[in-house]
C-alpha positions in Angstrom: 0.0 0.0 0.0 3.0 2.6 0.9 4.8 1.7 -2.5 1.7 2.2 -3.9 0.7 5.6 -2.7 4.5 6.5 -3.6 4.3 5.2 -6.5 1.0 7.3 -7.3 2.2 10.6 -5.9 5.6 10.2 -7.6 3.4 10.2 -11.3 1.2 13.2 -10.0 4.4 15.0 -9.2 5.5 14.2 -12.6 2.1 15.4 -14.6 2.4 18.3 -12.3 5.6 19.6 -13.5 5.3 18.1 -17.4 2.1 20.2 -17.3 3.2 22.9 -15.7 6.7 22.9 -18.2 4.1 23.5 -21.2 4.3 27.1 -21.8 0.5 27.5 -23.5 -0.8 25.1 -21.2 -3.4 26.5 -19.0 -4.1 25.5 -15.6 -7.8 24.2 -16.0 -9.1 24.6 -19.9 -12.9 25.6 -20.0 -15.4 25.0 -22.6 -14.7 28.3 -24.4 -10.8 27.7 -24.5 -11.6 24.2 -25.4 -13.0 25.0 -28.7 -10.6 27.4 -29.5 -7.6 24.8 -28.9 -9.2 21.5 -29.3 -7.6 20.1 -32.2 -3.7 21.0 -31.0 -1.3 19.0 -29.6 -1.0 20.4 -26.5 -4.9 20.1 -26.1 -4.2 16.3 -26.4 -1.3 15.8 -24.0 -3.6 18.2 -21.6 -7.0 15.5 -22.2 -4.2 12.7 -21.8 -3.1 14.0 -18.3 -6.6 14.5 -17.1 -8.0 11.2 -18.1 -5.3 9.3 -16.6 -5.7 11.5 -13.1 -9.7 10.6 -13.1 -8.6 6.8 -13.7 -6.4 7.0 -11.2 -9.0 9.2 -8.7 -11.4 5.7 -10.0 -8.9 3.0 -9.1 -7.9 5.0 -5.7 -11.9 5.1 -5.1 -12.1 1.7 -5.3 -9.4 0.1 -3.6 -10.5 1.9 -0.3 -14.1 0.2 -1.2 -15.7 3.1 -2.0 -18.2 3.3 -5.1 -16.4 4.3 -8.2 -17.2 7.3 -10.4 -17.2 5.0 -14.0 -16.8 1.7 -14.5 -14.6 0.6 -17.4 -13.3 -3.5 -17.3 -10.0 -4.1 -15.9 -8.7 -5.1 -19.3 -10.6 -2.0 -21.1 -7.5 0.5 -21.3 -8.6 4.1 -22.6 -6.0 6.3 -24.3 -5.8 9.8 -25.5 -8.0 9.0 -28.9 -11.0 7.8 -26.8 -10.7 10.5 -24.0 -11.3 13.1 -27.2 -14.2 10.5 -29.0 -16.1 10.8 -25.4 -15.2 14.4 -24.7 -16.1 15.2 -28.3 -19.8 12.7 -27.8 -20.4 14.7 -24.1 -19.8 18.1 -26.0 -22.1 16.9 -29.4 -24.9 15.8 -27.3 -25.3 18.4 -24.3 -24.1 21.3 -26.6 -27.2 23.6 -25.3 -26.7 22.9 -21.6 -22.6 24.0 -21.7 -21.8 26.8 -20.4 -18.3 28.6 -21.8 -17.1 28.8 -18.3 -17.8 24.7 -17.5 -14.0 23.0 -16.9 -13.4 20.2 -19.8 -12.4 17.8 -16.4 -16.4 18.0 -15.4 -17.3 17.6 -19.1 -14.8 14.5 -19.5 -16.2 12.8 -16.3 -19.8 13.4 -17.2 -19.1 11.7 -20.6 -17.1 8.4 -19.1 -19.8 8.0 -16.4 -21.7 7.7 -19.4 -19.8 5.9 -21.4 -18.9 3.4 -18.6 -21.5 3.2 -16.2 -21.6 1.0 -13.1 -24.4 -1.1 -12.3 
């Protein structure tokens, strides 16, 4: 369990600085910026980053026992290509109700507790 929670805040350390290293990065990208931005690389690393934090926020969820936000199968791995098919799904179909101010994280979460929901 220690080598585990090591192991995890040695990786957030590491997104922390790789995102903090990318000069046009922003800290938390809203729906407005999103459109403006959402076909550049450094869009893509930034969905990457906050995908893999709201796995790892799921995984850490459930290994205390706690209910999990989505529920995706253990062999089910989700890279950068589908975080932007369900971002770009989420967006598509709730278009009206997003606001320009709504953070792409909540927008992303909504989408794989859709996409993967737990029964």
């Amino acid at each position: 369990m220690v080598k585990r929670r090591f192991m995890l805040i040695t990786i957030l350390l590491a997104l922390t600085f790789l995102v903090s290293a990318v000069s046009n990065a922003p800290a938390e990208v809203d729906f407005k910026e999103y459109k403006a931005i959402r076909n550049t690389k450094e869009f893509r690393l930034y969905l990457k980053g906050l995908g893999e934090g709201l796995r790892w926020a799921n995984e850490e969820l459930a290994a205390r026992g706690s209910k999990a936000l989505y529920c995706k199968s253990q062999k089910e791995v989700i890279g950068v290509e589908q975080y932007l098919e369900i971002l770009k799904r989420e967006v598509t179909e709730n278009a009206a109700e997003l606001s320009d101010d709504m953070p792409i994280g909540l927008i992303l979460l909504n989408g794989l507790i859709k996409s993967f929901p737990c029964k």
